[in-house]
N, C-alpha and C positions, 0 to 999 in steps of 0.2 A: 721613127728615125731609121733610116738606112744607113745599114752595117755593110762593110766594102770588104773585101779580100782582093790581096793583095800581092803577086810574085814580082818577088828582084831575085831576076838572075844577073849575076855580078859577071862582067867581063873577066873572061881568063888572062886578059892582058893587062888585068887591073891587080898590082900585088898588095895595094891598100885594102880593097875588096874582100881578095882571097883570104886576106889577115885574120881580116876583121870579122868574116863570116864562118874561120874553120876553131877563132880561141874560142878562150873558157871566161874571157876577162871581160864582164860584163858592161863596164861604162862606156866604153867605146862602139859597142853595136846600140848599145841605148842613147848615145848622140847620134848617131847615125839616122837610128830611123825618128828620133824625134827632130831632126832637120829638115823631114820632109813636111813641117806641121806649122803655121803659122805662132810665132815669138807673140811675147804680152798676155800671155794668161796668168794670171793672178796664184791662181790654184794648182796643184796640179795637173799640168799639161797631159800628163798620160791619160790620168783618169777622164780630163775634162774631155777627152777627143777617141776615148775609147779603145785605147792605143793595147793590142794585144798581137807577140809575135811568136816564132821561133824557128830556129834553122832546121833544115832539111836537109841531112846527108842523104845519095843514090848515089849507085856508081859512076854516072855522067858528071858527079859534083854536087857541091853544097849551093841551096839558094835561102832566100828567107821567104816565110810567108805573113803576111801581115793585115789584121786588120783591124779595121777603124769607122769610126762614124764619119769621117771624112776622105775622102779623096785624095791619098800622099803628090805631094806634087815635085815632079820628080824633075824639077829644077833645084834642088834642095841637094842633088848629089852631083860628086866632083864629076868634072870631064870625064870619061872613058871607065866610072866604078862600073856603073849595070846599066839596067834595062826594069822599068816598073809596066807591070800586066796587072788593071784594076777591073774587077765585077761585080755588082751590088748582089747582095743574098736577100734581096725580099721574096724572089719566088722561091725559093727552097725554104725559107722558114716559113712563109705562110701555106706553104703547102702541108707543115707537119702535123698531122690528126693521131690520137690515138690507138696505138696498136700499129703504126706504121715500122718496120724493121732498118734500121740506118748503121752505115759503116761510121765510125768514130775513132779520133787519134788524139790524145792528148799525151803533150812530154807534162808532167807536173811534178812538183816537189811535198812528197808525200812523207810528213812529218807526226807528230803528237807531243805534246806539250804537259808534262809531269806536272801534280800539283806540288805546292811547295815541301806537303808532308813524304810526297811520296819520292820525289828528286833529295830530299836531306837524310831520307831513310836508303837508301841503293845509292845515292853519289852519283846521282844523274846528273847532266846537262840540262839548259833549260828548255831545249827542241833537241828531241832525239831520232835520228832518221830512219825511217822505216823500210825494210827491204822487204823479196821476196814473199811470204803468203801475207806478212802484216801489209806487206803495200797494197797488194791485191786487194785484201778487207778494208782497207781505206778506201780504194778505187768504186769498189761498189758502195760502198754509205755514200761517200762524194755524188757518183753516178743517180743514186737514187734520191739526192736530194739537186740533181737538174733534170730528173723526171724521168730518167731511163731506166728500164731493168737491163743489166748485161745479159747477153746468150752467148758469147764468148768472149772472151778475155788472151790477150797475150801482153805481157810485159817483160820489157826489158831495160835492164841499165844506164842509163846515158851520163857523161860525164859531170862531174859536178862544176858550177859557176861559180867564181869568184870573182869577190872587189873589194876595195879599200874606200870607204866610205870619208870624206873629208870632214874636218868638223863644220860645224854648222853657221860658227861664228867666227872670222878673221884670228882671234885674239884666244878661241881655244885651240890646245894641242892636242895630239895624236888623232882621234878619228878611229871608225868601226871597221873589221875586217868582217868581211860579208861572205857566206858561202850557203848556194843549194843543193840540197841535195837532189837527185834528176831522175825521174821514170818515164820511159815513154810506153802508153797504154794506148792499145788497139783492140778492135774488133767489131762485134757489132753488137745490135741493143734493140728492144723495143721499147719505143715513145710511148710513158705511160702519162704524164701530162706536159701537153705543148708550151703552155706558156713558162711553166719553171723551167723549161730546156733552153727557150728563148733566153729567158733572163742566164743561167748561164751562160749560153755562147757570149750573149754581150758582156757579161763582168767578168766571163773566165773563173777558172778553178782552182783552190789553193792559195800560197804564196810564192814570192818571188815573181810575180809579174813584170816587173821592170828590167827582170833576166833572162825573159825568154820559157817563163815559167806560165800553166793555164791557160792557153788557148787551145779551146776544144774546136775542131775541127768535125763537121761531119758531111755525109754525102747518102743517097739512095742506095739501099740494097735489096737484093730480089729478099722475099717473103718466105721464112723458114717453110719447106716441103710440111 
Protein backbone atom coordinates (compact mmCIF):
# COMPACT_ATOMS: atom_id res chain seq x y z
CA UNK A 1 0.00 0.00 0.00
CA UNK A 2 1.29 3.50 -0.84
CA UNK A 3 1.95 5.90 1.88
CA UNK A 4 1.62 9.66 0.55
CA UNK A 5 3.07 12.73 2.28
CA UNK A 6 1.71 15.45 2.33
CA UNK A 7 2.33 19.79 2.66
CA UNK A 8 -0.56 22.44 3.33
CA UNK A 9 0.84 25.43 3.20
CA UNK A 10 -2.03 27.58 4.50
CA UNK A 11 -2.63 30.94 2.86
CA UNK A 12 -1.40 34.12 4.88
CA UNK A 13 -4.69 35.65 3.73
CA UNK A 14 -6.46 32.92 5.29
CA UNK A 15 -7.11 33.79 9.30
CA UNK A 16 -9.19 30.50 9.55
CA UNK A 17 -5.93 28.58 8.43
CA UNK A 18 -3.53 30.55 10.42
CA UNK A 19 -6.01 29.68 13.45
CA UNK A 20 -6.13 26.63 13.11
CA UNK A 21 -2.69 25.60 12.29
CA UNK A 22 -0.62 27.97 15.06
CA UNK A 23 -3.46 26.40 18.37
CA UNK A 24 -3.07 23.93 20.76
CA UNK A 25 -6.98 22.89 20.36
CA UNK A 26 -6.89 19.65 18.87
CA UNK A 27 -10.42 18.96 17.17
CA UNK A 28 -10.51 21.51 15.00
CA UNK A 29 -7.10 20.77 13.05
CA UNK A 30 -8.50 17.05 13.29
CA UNK A 31 -11.65 17.97 11.16
CA UNK A 32 -9.68 19.88 9.09
CA UNK A 33 -7.47 17.27 7.80
CA UNK A 34 -9.98 14.55 8.06
CA UNK A 35 -12.27 16.62 5.47
CA UNK A 36 -9.87 15.98 3.06
CA UNK A 37 -10.79 12.03 3.18
CA UNK A 38 -13.72 10.41 1.93
CA UNK A 39 -17.26 10.30 4.71
CA UNK A 40 -18.96 6.58 5.37
CA UNK A 41 -16.32 4.76 7.02
CA UNK A 42 -17.73 2.67 9.55
CA UNK A 43 -14.61 2.45 11.70
CA UNK A 44 -12.29 4.72 12.44
CA UNK A 45 -11.56 6.98 9.60
CA UNK A 46 -8.10 7.97 10.81
CA UNK A 47 -6.90 4.66 11.30
CA UNK A 48 -8.83 3.17 8.36
CA UNK A 49 -6.92 5.81 5.75
CA UNK A 50 -3.70 6.01 7.86
CA UNK A 51 -4.18 9.30 8.71
CA UNK A 52 -0.94 10.75 10.46
CA UNK A 53 0.11 14.59 10.95
CA UNK A 54 1.59 17.44 12.63
CA UNK A 55 2.57 21.06 12.36
CA UNK A 56 5.54 22.49 11.38
CA UNK A 57 6.63 25.96 12.80
CA UNK A 58 10.01 27.72 10.60
CA UNK A 59 10.36 31.21 10.55
CA UNK A 60 8.66 31.65 6.94
CA UNK A 61 5.51 30.22 9.15
CA UNK A 62 3.65 27.25 10.25
CA UNK A 63 2.46 24.43 7.67
CA UNK A 64 1.20 20.85 8.35
CA UNK A 65 2.62 17.78 6.97
CA UNK A 66 0.50 14.89 6.44
CA UNK A 67 0.38 11.49 5.70
CA UNK A 68 -1.90 8.88 4.54
CA UNK A 69 -2.50 5.75 2.47
CA UNK A 70 -4.61 7.95 0.32
CA UNK A 71 -4.34 11.06 -1.61
CA UNK A 72 -6.05 14.20 0.58
CA UNK A 73 -8.12 15.73 -1.82
CA UNK A 74 -7.89 19.01 -1.56
CA UNK A 75 -11.41 20.08 -2.57
CA UNK A 76 -12.19 19.17 0.97
CA UNK A 77 -10.68 22.74 2.05
CA UNK A 78 -12.53 26.12 2.26
CA UNK A 79 -11.81 28.73 -0.53
CA UNK A 80 -8.55 30.55 -0.07
CA UNK A 81 -7.33 28.16 3.43
CA UNK A 82 -3.97 26.66 1.49
CA UNK A 83 -2.44 24.86 -0.96
CA UNK A 84 -1.85 20.70 -0.73
CA UNK A 85 1.72 19.36 -2.18
CA UNK A 86 1.31 15.30 -2.27
CA UNK A 87 4.36 12.50 -3.05
CA UNK A 88 4.19 8.93 -2.57
CA UNK A 89 7.19 7.30 -0.38
CA UNK A 90 7.48 3.97 -2.01
CA UNK A 91 10.96 4.87 -3.29
CA UNK A 92 12.37 5.89 0.00
CA UNK A 93 11.10 3.20 2.01
CA UNK A 94 11.87 0.61 -0.38
CA UNK A 95 15.09 1.68 -0.66
CA UNK A 96 15.83 1.21 3.23
CA UNK A 97 18.43 -1.78 3.85
CA UNK A 98 20.35 -2.28 6.84
CA UNK A 99 22.93 -0.27 8.12
CA UNK A 100 21.58 2.66 6.03
CA UNK A 101 22.06 6.12 8.29
CA UNK A 102 18.76 8.43 8.02
CA UNK A 103 17.79 11.86 9.42
CA UNK A 104 14.49 11.52 11.52
CA UNK A 105 11.73 13.92 13.33
CA UNK A 106 9.23 12.87 15.29
CA UNK A 107 7.05 15.47 17.68
CA UNK A 108 5.53 12.50 20.11
CA UNK A 109 3.91 12.29 23.51
CA UNK A 110 6.14 10.61 25.58
CA UNK A 111 4.42 9.22 28.73
CA UNK A 112 4.47 5.97 31.12
CA UNK A 113 1.64 4.46 32.77
CA UNK A 114 2.14 3.53 36.74
CA UNK A 115 0.91 0.27 37.79
CA UNK A 116 -2.07 0.49 40.17
CA UNK A 117 0.32 -0.50 43.19
CA UNK A 118 2.78 1.69 42.33
CA UNK A 119 0.38 5.14 41.44
CA UNK A 120 -1.71 4.31 45.04
CA UNK A 121 1.75 4.06 46.76
CA UNK A 122 3.36 7.88 45.42
CA UNK A 123 -0.26 9.45 44.54
CA UNK A 124 0.41 9.10 40.95
CA UNK A 125 -1.76 10.08 38.06
CA UNK A 126 -2.68 7.41 35.78
CA UNK A 127 -0.20 8.69 32.67
CA UNK A 128 2.65 10.58 33.93
CA UNK A 129 4.70 12.78 31.42
CA UNK A 130 7.93 12.25 30.82
CA UNK A 131 10.56 15.09 30.41
CA UNK A 132 14.04 15.56 29.60
CA UNK A 133 16.69 12.38 30.08
CA UNK A 134 13.27 10.07 30.79
CA UNK A 135 11.99 11.38 27.51
CA UNK A 136 15.11 10.62 25.76
CA UNK A 137 15.14 6.84 27.30
CA UNK A 138 11.70 6.44 26.09
CA UNK A 139 12.83 7.92 22.60
CA UNK A 140 15.38 5.30 22.13
CA UNK A 141 13.23 1.98 23.44
CA UNK A 142 10.38 3.52 21.07
CA UNK A 143 13.26 4.06 18.26
CA UNK A 144 14.65 0.63 18.67
CA UNK A 145 11.46 -1.08 18.54
CA UNK A 146 10.92 0.66 14.71
CA UNK A 147 14.17 -0.68 14.01
CA UNK A 148 16.50 2.24 14.43
CA UNK A 149 19.46 2.67 16.67
CA UNK A 150 19.97 6.57 17.35
CA UNK A 151 23.59 8.29 16.69
CA UNK A 152 22.15 11.38 17.72
CA UNK A 153 19.45 12.71 19.57
CA UNK A 154 18.14 16.30 20.15
CA UNK A 155 14.85 17.07 21.85
CA UNK A 156 13.00 19.61 22.58
CA UNK A 157 9.57 20.88 24.21
CA UNK A 158 6.59 21.48 22.24
CA UNK A 159 3.50 22.73 23.43
CA UNK A 160 1.09 20.66 24.94
CA UNK A 161 -2.61 19.62 22.90
CA UNK A 162 -5.66 20.05 24.26
CA UNK A 163 -9.54 18.96 23.84
CA UNK A 164 -12.73 18.32 25.37
CA UNK A 165 -13.76 15.17 24.42
CA UNK A 166 -17.91 15.14 24.08
CA UNK A 167 -19.85 12.31 25.46
CA UNK A 168 -20.30 9.51 23.42
CA UNK A 169 -23.97 9.35 23.85
CA UNK A 170 -26.65 12.38 23.30
CA UNK A 171 -28.16 11.55 26.72
CA UNK A 172 -24.76 11.38 28.63
CA UNK A 173 -23.27 14.50 30.38
CA UNK A 174 -20.02 16.14 30.82
CA UNK A 175 -17.34 14.46 28.59
CA UNK A 176 -13.41 13.97 28.75
CA UNK A 177 -10.88 16.78 28.85
CA UNK A 178 -7.92 15.67 26.79
CA UNK A 179 -4.27 16.78 27.06
CA UNK A 180 -0.64 15.59 25.36
CA UNK A 181 1.96 16.05 26.47
CA UNK A 182 4.55 17.05 23.17
CA UNK A 183 8.42 16.31 22.43
CA UNK A 184 9.85 16.91 19.25
CA UNK A 185 12.77 14.27 18.62
CA UNK A 186 15.39 14.79 15.90
CA UNK A 187 18.49 13.52 14.63
CA UNK A 188 19.80 10.75 12.94
CA UNK A 189 19.76 6.74 13.17
CA UNK A 190 20.97 3.71 11.69
CA UNK A 191 18.30 1.30 10.13
CA UNK A 192 18.77 -1.83 12.06
CA UNK A 193 15.68 -3.57 10.54
CA UNK A 194 13.64 -2.25 7.45
CA UNK A 195 10.64 -3.77 7.80
CA UNK A 196 9.68 -2.72 11.68
CA UNK A 197 10.79 0.99 10.52
CA UNK A 198 8.27 0.54 7.75
CA UNK A 199 5.64 -0.63 9.99
CA UNK A 200 6.32 2.30 12.18
CA UNK A 201 6.22 5.01 9.74
CA UNK A 202 2.84 3.56 8.80
CA UNK A 203 1.17 3.31 12.34
CA UNK A 204 3.37 6.06 13.86
CA UNK A 205 4.60 6.36 17.40
CA UNK A 206 3.09 6.74 20.76
CA UNK A 207 -0.18 8.26 21.73
CA UNK A 208 -2.30 11.09 20.75
CA UNK A 209 -2.26 10.42 17.15
CA UNK A 210 -5.39 12.12 16.38
CA UNK A 211 -3.49 15.47 17.84
CA UNK A 212 -0.82 15.73 15.97
CA UNK A 213 1.05 13.17 17.86
CA UNK A 214 3.68 10.07 16.14
CA UNK A 215 4.41 10.60 12.87
CA UNK A 216 7.89 9.75 12.22
CA UNK A 217 9.22 11.58 9.49
CA UNK A 218 12.45 10.42 7.78
CA UNK A 219 14.83 11.23 4.97
CA UNK A 220 18.56 10.23 3.66
CA UNK A 221 21.66 11.05 5.34
CA UNK A 222 25.33 10.99 4.42
CA UNK A 223 27.07 7.75 6.16
CA UNK A 224 28.83 8.53 9.62
CA UNK A 225 32.77 9.26 8.55
Amino acid sequence: MTLWLTRLTPSPASRLAQQELSGTHGTSLHRRVMSLFPDGIKDSARTHFGVLFRVEDTSAGSYLLLQSNLPPDPTGLPDGYGTLTSRPLDQLLDALTPGRTLRYRCTASPVRKPGATTRTLYQLPAVVDLHGEAADAWWHRQAGQAGLKPLTLHSQPAESVRDHQRPRTPTKEGGNRVRHHRVRFDGTATVIDPDLLRTAIHNGIGRGKAYGCGLLSIAPAPDPA
